[in-house]
KEZA-150270 format. One record per residue: z, x, y negated of N, C-alpha, C in turn; residue in one letter. Coordinates in steps of 0.001 Angstrom, whole numbers, padded with zeros to 6 digits, always signed. Atoms other than C-alpha are relative to their C-alpha. Layout:
REM KEZA-150270
ZXYZXYZXYA;...
END
This chain:
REM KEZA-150270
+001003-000827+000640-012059-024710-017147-001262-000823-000223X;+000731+000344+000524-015129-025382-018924-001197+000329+000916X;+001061-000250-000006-018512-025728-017334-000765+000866-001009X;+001127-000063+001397-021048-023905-019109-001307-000542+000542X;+001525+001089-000250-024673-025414-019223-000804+000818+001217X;+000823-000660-000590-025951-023164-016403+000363-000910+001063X;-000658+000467-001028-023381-025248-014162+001225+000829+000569X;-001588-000876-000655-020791-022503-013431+000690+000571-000875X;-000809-000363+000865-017700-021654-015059+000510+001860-000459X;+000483-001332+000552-017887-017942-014569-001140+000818+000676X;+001013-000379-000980-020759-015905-013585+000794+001937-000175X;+000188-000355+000044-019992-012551-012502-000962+001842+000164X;+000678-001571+000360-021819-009175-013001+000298+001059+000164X;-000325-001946+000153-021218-005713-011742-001032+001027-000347X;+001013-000578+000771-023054-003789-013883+000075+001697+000074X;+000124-001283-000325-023615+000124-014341+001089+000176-000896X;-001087-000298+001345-020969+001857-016237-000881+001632-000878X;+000497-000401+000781-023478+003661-018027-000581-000596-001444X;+000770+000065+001200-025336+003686-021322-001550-000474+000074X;+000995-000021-000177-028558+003038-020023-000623-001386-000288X;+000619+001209+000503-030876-000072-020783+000332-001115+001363X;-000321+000611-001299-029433-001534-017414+001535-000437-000395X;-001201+000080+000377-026017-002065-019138-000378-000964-000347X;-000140+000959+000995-026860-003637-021965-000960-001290+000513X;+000859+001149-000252-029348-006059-020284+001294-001235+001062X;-000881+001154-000894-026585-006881-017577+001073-000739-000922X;-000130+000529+001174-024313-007776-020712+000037-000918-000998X;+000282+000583+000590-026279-009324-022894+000724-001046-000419X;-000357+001064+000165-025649-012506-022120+001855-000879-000255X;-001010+000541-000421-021909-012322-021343+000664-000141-001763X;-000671+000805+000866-019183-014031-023447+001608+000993+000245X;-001256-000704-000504-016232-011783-022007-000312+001005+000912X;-000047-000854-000935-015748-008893-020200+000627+000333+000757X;-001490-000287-001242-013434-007523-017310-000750+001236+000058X;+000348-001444-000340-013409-003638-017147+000738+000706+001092X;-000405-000995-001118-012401-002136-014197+000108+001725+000080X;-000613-001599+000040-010880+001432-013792+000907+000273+001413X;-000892-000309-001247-009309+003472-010923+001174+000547-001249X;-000912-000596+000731-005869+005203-012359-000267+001712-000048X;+000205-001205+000334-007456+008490-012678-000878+000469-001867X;+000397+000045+001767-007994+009928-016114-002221+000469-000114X;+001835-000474+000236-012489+010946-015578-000040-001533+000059X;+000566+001670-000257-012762+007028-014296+001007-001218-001591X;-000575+001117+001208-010190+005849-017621-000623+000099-001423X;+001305-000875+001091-013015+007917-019905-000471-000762+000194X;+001266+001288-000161-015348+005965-018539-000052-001394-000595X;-000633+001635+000439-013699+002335-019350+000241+000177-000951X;+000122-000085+001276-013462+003974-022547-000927-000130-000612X;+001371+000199+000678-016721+004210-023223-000847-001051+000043X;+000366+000916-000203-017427+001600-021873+000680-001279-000750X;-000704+000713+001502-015142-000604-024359-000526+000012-001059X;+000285-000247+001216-016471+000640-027049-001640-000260+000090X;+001185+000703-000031-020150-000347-025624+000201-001657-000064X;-000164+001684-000052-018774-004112-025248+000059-000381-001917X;-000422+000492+001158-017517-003740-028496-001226+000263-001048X;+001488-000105+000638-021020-002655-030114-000789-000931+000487X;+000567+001205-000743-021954-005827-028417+000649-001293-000522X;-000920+001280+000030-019428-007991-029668+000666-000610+001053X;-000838+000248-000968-017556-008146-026900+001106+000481+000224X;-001312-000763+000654-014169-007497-028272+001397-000724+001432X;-001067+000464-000563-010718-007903-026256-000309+000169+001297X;+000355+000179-001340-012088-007106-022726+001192-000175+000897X;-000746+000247-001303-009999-007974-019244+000183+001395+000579X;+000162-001452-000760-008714-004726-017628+000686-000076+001308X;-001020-000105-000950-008089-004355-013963-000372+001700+000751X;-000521-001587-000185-006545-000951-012746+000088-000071+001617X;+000039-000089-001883-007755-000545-008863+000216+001002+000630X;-000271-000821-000974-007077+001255-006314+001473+001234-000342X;-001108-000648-000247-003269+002126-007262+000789+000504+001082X;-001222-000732-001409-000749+004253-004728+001349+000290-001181X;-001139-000648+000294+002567+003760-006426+000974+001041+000737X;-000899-001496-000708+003879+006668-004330-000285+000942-000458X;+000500-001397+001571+001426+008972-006799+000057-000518-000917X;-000966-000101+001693+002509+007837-009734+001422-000813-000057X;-001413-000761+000030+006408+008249-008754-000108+001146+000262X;-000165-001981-000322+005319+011589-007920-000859+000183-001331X;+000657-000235+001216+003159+011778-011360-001002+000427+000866X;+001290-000568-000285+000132+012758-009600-001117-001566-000453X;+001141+000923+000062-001908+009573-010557+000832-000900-001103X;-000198+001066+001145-001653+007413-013881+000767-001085-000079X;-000999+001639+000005+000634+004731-014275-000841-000895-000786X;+000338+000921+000516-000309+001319-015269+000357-000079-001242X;-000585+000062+001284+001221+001690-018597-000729+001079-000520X;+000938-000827+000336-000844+004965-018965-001307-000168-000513X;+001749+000451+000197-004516+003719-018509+000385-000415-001200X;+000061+001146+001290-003345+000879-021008+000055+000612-001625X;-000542-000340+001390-001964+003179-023672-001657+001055-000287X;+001348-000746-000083-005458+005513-023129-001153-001322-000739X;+001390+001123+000206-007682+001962-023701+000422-000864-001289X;-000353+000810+001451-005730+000662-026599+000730-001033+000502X;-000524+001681+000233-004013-002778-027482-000366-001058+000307X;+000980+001453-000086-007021-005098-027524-000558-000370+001404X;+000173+000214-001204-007258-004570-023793+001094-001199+000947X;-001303+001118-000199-005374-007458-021874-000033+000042+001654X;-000349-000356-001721-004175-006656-018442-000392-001157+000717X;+000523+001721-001179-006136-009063-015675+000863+000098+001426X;-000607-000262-002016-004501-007344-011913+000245+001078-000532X;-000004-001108-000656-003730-004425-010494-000070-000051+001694X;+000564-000483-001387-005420-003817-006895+001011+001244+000300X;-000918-001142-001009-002951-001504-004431-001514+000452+000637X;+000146-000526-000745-004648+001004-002771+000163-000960+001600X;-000159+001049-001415-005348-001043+000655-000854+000071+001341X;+001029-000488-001062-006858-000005+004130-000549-001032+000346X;+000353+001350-000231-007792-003648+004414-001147-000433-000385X;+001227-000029+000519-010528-003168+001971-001022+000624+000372X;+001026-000679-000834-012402-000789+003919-000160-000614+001241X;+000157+000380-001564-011664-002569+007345-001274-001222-000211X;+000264+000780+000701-012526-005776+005508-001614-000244-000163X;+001094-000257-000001-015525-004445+003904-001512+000498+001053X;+000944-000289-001150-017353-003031+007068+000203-001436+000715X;+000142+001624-000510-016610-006366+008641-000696-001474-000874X;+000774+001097+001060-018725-008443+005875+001681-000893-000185X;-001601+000781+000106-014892-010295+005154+000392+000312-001304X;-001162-000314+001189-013788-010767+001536+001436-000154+000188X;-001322-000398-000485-010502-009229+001298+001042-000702-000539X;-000903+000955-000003-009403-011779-000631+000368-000962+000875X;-000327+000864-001374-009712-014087+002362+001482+000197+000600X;-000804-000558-000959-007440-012391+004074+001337-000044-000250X;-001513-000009+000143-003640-013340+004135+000376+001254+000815X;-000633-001119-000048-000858-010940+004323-000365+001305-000616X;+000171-001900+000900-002053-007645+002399-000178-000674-001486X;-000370-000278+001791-001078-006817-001311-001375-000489-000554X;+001207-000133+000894-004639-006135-002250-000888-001429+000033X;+000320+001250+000134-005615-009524-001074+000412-000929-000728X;-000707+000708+000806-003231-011454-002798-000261+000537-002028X;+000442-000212+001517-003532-009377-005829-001510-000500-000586X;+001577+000631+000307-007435-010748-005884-000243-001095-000935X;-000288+001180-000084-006166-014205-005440+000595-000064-001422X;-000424+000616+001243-003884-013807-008245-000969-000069-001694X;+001282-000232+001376-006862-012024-010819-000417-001376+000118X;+001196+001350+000160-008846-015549-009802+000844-001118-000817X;-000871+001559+000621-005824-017858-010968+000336+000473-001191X;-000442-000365+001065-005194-016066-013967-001271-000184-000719X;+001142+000245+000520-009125-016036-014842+000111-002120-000531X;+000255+001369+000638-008490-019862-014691+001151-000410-000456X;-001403+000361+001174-005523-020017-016882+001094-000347+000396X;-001350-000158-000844-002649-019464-014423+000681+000818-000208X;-001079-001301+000343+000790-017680-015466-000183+000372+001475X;-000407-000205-001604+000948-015803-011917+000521+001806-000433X;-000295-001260+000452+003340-012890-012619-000650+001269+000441X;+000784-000990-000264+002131-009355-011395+001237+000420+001380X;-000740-000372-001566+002752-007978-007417+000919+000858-001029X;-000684-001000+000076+005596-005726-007321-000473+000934+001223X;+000759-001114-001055+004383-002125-005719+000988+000559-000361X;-001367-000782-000079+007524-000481-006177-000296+000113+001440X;-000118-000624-001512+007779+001448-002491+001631-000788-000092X;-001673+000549-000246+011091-000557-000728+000775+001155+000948X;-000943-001026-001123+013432+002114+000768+001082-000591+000656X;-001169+000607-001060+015658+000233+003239+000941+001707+000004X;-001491-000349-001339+018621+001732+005148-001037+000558+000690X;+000742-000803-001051+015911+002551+008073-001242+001098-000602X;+000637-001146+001010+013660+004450+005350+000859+001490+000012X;-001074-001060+000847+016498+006165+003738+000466+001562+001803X;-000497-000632-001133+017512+007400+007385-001251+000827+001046X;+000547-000760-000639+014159+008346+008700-000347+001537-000782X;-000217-001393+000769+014102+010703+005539+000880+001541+000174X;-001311-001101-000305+017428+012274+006565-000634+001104+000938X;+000999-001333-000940+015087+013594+009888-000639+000094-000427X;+001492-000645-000088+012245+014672+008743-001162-000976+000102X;+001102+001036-000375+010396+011740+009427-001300-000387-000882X;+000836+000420+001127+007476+011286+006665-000908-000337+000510X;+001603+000388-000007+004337+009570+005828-000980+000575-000238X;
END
């Protein structure tokens, strides 16, 4: 990756996801965007509108990552699929991650500890992979498919749930 003249290759910005003169100032300057969304449809409004402010900016084609998934609600349809948001935000959106749902991020977070640090959990790794893909790394996408073993399948038989 390319330096730019400030000295760093990306700078970034979490900005408001409003309309307000606090948007467009955080903005301004950028060259690309990354829009973040949970998989609920009030927070995929939002990243809508918020698209369409990048794009009154010239900031066409934004990065989309879809956080805080639980593929266990959407196999039960209660929460958006990744293919959902996307078809809600259009074409010109270009998939960056998807963040799992992860108790690691709250432990994490009260412990000052980025959670990317942290080997072994999904949501960490999935971080890791957004950063290598920002710098022009194929790194395919986690699989969150739920695994039902044999000892799954059998604690189902009793009664056993999560």
């Amino acid at each position: 990756q390319e330096l730019r003249e400030d000295g760093y290759t990306f700078i970034i910005i979490d900005c408001p996801a409003g309309i307000e003169q606090g948007f467009r100032n955080a903005t301004a300057g950028a060259t690309e965007a990354i829009v973040v969304t949970n998989p609920e449809m009030s927070s995929v409004r939002d990243a809508d509108r918020i698209i369409g402010l990048l794009e009154a900016q010239d900031l066409r084609n934004p990065y989309l990552i879809v956080n805080r998934l639980r593929p266990k609600m959407v196999k039960n349809q209660e929460m958006l699929a990744v293919e959902d948001v996307q078809d809600v935000l259009g074409s010109s959106v270009k998939l960056l991650g998807i963040i799992p749902e992860d108790e690691v991020i709250i432990t994490s977070t009260n412990k000052g500890e980025p959670a990317a640090t942290l080997e072994g959990n999904l949501a960490g790794q999935a971080y890791r992979n957004i950063a290598r893909r920002l710098r022009g790394e194929t790194v395919p996408f986690l699989d969150l498919e739920e695994k039902t073993g044999f000892l799954d399948r059998l604690k189902g038989l009793f009664g056993s749930k999560k």
